[in-house]
LODREN-611148 format. One record per residue: y, z, x of N, C-alpha, C in turn; residue in one letter. Coordinates in Angstrom, 3 decimals, always signed. Layout:
((Y; Z; X); (Y; Z; X); (Y; Z; X); "a");
...
This chain:
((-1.172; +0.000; +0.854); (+0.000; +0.000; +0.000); (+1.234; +0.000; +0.899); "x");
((+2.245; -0.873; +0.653); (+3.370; -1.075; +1.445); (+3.840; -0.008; +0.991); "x");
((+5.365; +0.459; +2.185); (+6.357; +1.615; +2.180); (+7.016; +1.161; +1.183); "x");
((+7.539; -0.525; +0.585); (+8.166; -0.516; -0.571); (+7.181; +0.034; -2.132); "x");
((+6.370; -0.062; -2.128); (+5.743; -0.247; -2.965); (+5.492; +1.917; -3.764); "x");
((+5.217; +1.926; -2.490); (+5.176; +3.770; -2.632); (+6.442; +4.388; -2.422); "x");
((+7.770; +3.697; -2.707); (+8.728; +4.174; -2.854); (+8.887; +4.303; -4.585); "x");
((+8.783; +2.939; -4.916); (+8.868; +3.158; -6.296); (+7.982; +3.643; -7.036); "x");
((+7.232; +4.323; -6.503); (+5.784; +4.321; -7.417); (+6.018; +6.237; -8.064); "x");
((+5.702; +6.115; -9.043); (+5.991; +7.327; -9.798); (+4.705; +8.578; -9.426); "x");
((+5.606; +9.879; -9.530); (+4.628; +11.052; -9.617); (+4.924; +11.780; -10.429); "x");
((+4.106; +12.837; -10.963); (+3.720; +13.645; -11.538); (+4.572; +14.524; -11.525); "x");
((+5.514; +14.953; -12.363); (+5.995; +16.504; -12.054); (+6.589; +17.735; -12.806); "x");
((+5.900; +17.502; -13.773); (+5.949; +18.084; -14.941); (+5.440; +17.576; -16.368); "x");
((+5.375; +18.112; -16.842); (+4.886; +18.096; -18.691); (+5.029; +18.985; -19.387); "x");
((+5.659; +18.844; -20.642); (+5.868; +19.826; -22.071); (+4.802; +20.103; -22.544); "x");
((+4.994; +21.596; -23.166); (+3.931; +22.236; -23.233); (+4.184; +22.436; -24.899); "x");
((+5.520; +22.169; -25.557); (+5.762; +22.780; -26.852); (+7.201; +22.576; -26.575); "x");
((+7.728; +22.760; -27.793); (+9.061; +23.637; -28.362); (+9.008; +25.141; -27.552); "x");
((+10.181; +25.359; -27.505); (+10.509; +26.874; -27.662); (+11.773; +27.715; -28.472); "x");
((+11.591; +27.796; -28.923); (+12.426; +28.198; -30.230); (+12.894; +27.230; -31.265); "x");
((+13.895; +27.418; -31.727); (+14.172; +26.356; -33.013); (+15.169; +25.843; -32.638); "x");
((+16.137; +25.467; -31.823); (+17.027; +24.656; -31.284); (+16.706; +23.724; -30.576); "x");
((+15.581; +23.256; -30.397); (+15.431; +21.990; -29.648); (+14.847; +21.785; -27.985); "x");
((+14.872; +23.341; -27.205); (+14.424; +23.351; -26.336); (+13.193; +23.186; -26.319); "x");
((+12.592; +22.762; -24.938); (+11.054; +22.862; -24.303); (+10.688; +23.450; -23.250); "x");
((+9.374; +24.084; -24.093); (+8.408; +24.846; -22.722); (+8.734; +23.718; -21.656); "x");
((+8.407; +23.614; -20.623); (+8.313; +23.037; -19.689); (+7.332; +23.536; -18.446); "x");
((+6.398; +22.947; -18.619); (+5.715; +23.098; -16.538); (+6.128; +22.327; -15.860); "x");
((+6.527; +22.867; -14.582); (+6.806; +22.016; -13.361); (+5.434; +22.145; -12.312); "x");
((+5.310; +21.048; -12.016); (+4.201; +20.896; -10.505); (+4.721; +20.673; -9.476); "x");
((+6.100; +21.239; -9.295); (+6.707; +21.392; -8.289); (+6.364; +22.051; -7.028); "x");
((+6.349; +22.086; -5.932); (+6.117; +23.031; -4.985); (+7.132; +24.380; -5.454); "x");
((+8.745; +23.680; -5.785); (+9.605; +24.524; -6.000); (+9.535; +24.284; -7.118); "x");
((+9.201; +25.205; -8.194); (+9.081; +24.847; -9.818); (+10.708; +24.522; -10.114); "x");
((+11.475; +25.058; -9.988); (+12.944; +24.938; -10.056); (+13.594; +23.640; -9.838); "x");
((+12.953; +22.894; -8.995); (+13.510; +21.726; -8.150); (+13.300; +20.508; -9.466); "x");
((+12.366; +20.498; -10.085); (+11.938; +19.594; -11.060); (+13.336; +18.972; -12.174); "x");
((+13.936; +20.110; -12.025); (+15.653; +19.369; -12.602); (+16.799; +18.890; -11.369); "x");
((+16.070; +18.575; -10.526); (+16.695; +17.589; -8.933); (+16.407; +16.117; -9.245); "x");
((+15.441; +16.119; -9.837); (+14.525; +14.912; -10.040); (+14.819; +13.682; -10.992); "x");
((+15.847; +14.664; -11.380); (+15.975; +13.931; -13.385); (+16.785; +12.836; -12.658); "x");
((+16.626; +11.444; -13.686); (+16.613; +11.424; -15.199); (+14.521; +11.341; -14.852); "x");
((+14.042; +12.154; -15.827); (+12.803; +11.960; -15.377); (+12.046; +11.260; -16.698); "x");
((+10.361; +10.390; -16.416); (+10.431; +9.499; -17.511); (+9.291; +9.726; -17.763); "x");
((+8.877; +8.986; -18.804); (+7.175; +9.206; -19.155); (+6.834; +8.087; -18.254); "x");
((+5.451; +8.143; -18.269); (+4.556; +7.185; -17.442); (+5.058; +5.319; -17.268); "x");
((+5.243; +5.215; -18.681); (+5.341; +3.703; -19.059); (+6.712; +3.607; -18.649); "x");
((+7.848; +4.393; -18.017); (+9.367; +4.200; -18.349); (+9.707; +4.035; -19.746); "x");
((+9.278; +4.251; -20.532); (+9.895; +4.065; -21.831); (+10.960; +4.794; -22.034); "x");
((+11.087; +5.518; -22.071); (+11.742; +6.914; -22.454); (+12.240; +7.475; -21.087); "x");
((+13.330; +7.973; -20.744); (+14.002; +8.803; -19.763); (+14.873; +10.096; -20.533); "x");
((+14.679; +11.089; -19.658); (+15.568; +12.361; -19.904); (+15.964; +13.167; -18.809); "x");
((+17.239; +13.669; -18.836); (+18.031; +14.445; -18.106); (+17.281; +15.468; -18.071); "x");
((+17.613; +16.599; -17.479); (+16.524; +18.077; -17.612); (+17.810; +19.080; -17.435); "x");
((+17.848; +19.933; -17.856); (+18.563; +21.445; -17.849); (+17.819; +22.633; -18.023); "x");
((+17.321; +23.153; -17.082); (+16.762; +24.221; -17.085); (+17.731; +25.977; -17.334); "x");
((+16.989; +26.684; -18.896); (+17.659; +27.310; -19.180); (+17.643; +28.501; -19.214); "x");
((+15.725; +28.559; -19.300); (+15.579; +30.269; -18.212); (+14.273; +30.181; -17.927); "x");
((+13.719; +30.826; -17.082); (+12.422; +30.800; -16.457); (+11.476; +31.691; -17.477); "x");
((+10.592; +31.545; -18.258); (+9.717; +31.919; -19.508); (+8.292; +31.978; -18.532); "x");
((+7.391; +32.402; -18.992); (+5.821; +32.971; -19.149); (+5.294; +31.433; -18.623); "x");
((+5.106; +31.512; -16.899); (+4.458; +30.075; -16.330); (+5.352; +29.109; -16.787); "x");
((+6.050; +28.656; -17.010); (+7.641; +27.787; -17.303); (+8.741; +27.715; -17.233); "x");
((+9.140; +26.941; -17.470); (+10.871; +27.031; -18.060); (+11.330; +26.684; -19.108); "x");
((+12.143; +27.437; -19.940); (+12.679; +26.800; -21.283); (+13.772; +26.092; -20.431); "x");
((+13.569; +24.849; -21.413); (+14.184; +23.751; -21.130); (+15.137; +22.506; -22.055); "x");
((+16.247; +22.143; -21.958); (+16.968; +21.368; -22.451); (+16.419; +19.745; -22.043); "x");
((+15.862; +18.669; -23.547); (+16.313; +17.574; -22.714); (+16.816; +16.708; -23.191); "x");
((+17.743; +15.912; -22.639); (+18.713; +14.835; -23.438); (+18.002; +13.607; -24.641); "x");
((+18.329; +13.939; -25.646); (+18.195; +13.551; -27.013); (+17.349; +14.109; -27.458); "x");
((+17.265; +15.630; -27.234); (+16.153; +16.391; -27.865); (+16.998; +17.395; -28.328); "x");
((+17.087; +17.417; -29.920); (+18.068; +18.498; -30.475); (+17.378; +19.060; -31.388); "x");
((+16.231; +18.912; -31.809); (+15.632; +19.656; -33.027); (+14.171; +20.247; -32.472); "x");
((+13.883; +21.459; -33.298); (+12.314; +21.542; -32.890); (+11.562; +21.180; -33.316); "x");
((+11.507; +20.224; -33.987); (+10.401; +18.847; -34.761); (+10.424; +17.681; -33.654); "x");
((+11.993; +17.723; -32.904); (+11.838; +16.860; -31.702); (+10.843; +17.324; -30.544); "x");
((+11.141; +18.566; -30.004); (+10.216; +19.304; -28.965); (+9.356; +19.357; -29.606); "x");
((+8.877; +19.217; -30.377); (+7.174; +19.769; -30.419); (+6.536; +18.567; -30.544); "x");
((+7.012; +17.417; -31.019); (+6.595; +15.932; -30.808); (+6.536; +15.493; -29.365); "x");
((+7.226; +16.053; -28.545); (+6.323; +15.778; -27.081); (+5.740; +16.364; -26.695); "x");
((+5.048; +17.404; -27.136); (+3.903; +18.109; -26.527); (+2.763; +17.652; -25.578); "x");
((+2.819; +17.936; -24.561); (+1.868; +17.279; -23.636); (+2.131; +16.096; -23.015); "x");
((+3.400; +15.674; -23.222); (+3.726; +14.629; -22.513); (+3.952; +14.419; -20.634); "x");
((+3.428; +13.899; -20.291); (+3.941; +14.170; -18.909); (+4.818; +13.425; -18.251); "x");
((+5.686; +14.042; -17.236); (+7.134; +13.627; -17.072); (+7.110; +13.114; -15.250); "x");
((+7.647; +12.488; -15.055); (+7.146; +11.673; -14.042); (+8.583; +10.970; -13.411); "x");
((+8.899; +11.584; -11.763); (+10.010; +10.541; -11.233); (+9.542; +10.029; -9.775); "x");
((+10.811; +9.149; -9.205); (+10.225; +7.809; -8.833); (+10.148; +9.280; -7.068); "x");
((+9.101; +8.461; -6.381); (+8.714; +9.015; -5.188); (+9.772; +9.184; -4.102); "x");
((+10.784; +8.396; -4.103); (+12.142; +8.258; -3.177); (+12.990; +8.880; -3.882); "x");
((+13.118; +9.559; -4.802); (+13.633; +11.267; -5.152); (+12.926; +12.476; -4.700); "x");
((+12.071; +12.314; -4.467); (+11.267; +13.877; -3.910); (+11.067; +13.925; -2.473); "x");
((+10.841; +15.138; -1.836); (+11.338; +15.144; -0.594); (+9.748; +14.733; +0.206); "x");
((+10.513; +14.525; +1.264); (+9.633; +13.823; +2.700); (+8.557; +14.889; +2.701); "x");
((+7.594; +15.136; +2.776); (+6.691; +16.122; +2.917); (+6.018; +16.157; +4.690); "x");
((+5.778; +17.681; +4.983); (+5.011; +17.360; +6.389); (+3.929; +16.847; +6.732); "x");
((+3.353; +15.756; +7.587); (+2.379; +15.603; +8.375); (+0.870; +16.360; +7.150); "x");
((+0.642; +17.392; +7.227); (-0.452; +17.968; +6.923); (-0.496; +18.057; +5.015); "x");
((+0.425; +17.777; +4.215); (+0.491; +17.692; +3.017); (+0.812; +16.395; +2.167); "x");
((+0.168; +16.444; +1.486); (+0.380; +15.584; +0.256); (+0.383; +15.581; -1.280); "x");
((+0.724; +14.569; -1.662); (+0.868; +14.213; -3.357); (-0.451; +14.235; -3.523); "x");
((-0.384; +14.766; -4.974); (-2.061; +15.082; -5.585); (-2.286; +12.900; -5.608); "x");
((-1.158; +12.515; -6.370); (-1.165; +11.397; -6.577); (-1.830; +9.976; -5.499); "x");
((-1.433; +10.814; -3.898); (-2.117; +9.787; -3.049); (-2.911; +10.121; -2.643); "x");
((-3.908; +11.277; -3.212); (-5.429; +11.161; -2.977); (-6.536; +10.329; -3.950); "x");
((-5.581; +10.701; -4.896); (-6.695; +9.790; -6.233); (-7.044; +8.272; -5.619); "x");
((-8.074; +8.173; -5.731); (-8.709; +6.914; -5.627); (-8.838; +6.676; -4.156); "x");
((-9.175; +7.788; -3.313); (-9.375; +7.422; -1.879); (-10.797; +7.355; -1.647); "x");
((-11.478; +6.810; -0.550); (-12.812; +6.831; -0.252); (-12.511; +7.875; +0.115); "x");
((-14.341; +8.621; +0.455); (-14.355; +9.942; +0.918); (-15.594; +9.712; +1.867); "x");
((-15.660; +9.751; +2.896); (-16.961; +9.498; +3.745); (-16.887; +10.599; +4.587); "x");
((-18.467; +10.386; +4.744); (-18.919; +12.097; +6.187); (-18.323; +11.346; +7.136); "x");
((-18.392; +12.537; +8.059); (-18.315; +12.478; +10.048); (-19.045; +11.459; +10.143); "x");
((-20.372; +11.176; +10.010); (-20.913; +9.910; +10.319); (-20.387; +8.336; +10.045); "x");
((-19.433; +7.876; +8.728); (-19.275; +6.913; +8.364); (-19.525; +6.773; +7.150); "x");
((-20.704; +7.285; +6.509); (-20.994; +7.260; +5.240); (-20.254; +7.448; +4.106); "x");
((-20.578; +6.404; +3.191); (-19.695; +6.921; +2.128); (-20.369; +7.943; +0.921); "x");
((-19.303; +8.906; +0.685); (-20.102; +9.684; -0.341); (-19.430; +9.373; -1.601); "x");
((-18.589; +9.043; -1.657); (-17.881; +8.475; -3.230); (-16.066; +8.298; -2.832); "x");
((-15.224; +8.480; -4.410); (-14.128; +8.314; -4.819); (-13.080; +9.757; -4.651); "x");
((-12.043; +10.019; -4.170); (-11.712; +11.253; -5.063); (-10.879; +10.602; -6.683); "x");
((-11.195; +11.642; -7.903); (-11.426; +10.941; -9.049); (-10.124; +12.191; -8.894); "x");
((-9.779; +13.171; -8.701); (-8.906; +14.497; -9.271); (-8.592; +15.259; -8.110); "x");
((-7.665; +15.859; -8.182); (-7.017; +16.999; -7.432); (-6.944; +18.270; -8.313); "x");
((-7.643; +19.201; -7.927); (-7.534; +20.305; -9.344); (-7.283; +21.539; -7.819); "x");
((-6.571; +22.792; -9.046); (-6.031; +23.824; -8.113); (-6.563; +24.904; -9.448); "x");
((-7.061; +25.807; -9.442); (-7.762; +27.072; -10.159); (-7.056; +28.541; -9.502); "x");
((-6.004; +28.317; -8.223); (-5.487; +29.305; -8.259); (-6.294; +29.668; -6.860); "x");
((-7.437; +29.369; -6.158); (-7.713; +29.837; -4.967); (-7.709; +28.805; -4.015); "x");
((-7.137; +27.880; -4.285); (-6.982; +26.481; -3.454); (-6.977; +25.815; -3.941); "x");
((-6.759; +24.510; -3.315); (-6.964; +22.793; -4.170); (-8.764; +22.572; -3.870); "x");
((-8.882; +22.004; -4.762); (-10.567; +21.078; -4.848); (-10.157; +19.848; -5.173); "x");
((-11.081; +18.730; -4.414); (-11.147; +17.335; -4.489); (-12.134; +17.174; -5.692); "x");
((-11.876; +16.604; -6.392); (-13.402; +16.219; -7.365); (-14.045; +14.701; -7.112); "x");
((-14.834; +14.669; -6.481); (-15.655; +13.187; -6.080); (-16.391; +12.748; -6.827); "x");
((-16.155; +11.847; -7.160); (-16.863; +11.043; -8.080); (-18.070; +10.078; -6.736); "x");
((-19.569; +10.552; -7.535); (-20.278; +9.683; -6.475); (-21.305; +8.709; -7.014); "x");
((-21.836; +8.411; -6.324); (-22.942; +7.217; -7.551); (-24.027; +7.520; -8.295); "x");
((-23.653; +7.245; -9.316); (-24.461; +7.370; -10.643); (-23.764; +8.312; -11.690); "x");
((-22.067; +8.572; -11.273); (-21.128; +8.853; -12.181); (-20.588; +10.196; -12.277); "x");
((-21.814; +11.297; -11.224); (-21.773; +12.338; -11.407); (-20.216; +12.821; -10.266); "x");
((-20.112; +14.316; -10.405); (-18.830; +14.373; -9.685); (-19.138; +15.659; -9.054); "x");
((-18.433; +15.779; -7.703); (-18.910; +17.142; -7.199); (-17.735; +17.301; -6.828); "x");
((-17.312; +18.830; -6.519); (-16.031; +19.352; -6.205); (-16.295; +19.882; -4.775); "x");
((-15.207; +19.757; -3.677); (-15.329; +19.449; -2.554); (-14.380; +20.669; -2.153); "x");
((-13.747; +21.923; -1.456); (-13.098; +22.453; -1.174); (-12.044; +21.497; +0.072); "x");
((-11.002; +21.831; -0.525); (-9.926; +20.686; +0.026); (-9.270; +21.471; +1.161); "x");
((-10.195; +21.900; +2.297); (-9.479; +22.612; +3.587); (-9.486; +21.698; +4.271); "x");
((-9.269; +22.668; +5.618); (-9.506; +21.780; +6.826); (-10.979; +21.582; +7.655); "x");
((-11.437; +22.649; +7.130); (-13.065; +22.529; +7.779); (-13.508; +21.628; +6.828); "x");
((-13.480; +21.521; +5.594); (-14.258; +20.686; +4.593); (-13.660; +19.057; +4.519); "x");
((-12.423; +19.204; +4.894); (-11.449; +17.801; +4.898); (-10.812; +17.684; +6.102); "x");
((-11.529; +17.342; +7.052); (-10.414; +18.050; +8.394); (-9.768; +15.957; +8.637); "x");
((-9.700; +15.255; +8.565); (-9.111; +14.017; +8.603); (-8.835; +13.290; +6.693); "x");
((-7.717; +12.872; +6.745); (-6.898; +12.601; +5.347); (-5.922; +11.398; +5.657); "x");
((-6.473; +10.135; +6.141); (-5.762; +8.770; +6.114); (-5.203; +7.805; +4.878); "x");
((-4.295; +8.077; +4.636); (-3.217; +7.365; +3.734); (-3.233; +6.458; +3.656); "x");
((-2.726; +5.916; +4.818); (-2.426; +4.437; +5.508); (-3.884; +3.710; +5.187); "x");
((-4.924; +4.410; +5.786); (-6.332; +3.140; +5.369); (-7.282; +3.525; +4.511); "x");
((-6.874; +4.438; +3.558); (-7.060; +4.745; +1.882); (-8.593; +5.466; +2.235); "x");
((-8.715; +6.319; +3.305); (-9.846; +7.304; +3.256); (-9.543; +8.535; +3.732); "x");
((-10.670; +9.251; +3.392); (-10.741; +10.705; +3.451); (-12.324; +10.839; +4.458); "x");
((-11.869; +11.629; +5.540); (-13.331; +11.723; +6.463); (-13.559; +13.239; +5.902); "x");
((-14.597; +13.789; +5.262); (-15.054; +14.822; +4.893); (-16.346; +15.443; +5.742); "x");
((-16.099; +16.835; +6.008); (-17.120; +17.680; +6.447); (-17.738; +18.387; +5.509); "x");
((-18.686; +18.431; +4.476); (-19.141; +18.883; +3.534); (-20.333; +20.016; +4.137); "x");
((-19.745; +21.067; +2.907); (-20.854; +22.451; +3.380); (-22.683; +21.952; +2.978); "x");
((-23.354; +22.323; +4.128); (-24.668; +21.770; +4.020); (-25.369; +21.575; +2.483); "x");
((-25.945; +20.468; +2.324); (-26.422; +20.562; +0.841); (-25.545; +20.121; -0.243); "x");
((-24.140; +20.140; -0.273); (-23.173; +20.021; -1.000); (-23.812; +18.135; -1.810); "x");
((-23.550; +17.401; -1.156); (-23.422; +16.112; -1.354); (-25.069; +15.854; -1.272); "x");
């Protein structure tokens, strides 16, 4: 994938969860590193660009933020996006270091052992609160979850769309 191409290319960084109260605000999650930062980002859009909105964050709530967003004035409006996910372009969010990445540019990477082999796809990036897990999709559809360290993932190439994995014995 060219540097133009992953400039424009959209991520993930938030989604409504509900209304919150009767004026028109929304729950809001951010998948921010900095949950806060997610109104840096705006005008932020749904997937398709259809739709764009400003963000105003108006107080930090239970895992969220109640949230303001432009042309959202009723709570029949907020609660009609429920679950929507909100998404801005990659050349708004910041440069990240060397050793981290977007959940977004792992999806769909090969994943092969130390040897060469391939063991499958990563299909997901999931986080449960004690780390990130890769979820691999391998052949015959099934999926195994991979602990996303450095002993278990110790090489993570971008540039030539693989992942060299050290998997705990038996795993794969």
């Amino acid at each position: 994938m060219s540097d133009t191409t992953r400039e424009n290319e959209l991520v993930c960084v938030g989604a409504i969860a509900g209304a919150f109260g009767v004026r028109g605000e929304v729950r809001l999650k951010s998948f921010c590193a900095d949950p806060e930062a997610i109104a840096d980002y705006a005008p932020l859009s749904t997937e398709d660009g259809s739709r764009q909105f400003t963000v105003s964050l108006t107080r930090a709530i239970t895992n969220a933020f109640a949230a303001r967003m432009s042309g959202i004035d009723t709570k029949e409006e907020a609660d009609a996006l429920k679950g929507l996910r909100l998404y801005a372009p990659r050349n708004r969010l910041p440069a990240l270091p060397d050793d981290e990445y977007y959940h977004a540019d792992l999806i769909g990477l090969l994943v092969v052992d130390t040897g060469g082999n391939e063991l499958g796809r990563v299909k997901a990036v999931m986080d449960h609160g004690a780390g990130d897990l890769l979820e691999i999709t391998v052949p015959g559809n099934s999926s195994i979850l991979l602990p996303f360290t450095m002993e278990a993932v110790p090489t993570v190439d971008i540039e030539a769309g693989r992942i060299v994995a050290d998997p705990p014995e038996g795993l794969f």
